[in-house]
C-alpha positions in Angstrom: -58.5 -16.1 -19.7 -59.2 -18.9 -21.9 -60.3 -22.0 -21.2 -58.7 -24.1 -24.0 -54.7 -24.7 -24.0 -53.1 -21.9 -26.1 -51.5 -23.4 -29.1 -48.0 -23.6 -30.1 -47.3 -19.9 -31.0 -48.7 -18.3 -28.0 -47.1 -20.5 -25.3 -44.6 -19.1 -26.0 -45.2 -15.8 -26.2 -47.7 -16.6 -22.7 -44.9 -17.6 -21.1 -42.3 -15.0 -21.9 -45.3 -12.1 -21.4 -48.8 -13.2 -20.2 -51.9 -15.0 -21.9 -53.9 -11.4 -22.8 -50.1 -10.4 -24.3 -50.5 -13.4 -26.5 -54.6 -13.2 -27.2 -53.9 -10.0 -28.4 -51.1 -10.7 -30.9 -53.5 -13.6 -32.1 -55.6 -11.1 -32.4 -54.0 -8.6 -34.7 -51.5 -11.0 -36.8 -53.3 -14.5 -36.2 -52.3 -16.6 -39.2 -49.1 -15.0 -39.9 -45.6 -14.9 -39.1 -44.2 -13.2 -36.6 -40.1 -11.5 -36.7 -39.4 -11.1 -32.6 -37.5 -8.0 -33.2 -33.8 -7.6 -31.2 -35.5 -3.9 -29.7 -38.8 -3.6 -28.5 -39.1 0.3 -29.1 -40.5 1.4 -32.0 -41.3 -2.6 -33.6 -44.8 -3.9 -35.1 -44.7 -5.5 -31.2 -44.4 -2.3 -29.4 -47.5 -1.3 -31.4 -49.4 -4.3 -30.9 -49.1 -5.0 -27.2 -47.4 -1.9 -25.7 -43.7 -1.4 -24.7 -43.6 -3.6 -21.3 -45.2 -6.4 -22.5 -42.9 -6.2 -25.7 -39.7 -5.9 -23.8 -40.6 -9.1 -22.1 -41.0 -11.2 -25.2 -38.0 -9.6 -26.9 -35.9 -10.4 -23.6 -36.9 -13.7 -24.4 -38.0 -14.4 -27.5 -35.3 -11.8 -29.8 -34.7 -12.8 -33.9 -37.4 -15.6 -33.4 -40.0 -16.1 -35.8 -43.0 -17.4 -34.7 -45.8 -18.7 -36.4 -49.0 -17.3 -35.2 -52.5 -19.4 -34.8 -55.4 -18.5 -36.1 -57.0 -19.3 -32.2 -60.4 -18.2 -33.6 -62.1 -19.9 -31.0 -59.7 -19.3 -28.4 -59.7 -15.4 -29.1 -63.8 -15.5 -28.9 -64.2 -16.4 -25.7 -61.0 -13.9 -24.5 -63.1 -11.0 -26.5 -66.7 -12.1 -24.4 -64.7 -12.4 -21.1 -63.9 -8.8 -22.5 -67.3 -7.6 -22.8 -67.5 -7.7 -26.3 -71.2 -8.9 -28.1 -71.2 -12.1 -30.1 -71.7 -9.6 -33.3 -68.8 -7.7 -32.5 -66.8 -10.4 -32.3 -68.0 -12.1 -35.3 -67.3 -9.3 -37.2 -64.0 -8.8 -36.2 -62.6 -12.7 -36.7 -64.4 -13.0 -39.9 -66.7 -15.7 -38.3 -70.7 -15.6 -38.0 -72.5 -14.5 -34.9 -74.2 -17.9 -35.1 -70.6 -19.5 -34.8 -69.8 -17.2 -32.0 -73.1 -18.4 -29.9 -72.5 -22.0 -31.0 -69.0 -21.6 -29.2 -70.3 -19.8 -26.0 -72.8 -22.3 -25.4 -70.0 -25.3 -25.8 -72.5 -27.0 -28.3 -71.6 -27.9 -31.5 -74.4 -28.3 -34.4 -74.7 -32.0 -35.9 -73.8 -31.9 -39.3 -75.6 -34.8 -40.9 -79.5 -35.4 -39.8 -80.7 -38.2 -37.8 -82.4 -40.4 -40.7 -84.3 -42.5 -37.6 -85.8 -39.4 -36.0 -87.0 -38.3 -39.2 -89.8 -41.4 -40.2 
């Protein structure tokens, strides 16, 4: 499971479900908007995370609407705990593999050049 805190959105839908529940709904409608419907069967939900794990959140969470996070970072390192390959990944958030390694190695690139190491 992730190592960062989930944001907003997908606390609550971790604590009415599970984490993974709400990785995958980041997943599949990140930066959106999200109707909880009052029925689980047959809903966008149902489809997304399965019937159990959309009974839970409706039991919970029914006629919300819920803004969904982006989590890009979050989700990476949910999809490489997963097995996935930092290309597969960066393909599939929209992201480049070199963003993906950057994130897995808990480095970040400086932006700006060191003028003094440079004469």
């Amino acid at each position: 499971m992730p190592d960062l805190p989930l944001p907003h959105g997908l606390t609550q839908i971790a604590e009415a479900s599970d984490a993974e529940t709400a990785l995958k709904i980041a997943l599949e409608r990140g930066g959106s908007r999200l109707r909880i419907p009052q029925k689980a069967e047959g809903s966008l939900l149902e489809q997304i995370v399965g019937i159990d794990a959309a009974r839970k959140i409706v039991k919970d969470l029914a006629d919300e609407r819920i803004d969904i996070p982006l989590a890009k970072k979050i989700v990476a390192g949910w999809l490489h705990d997963q097995g996935w390959s930092q290309e597969k990944i960066a393909v599939r958030l929209k992201i480049s593999r070199r963003t993906v390694q950057y994130w897995q190695s808990g480095q970040t690139p400086s932006r700006q050049a060191d003028l003094f190491n440079s004469l």
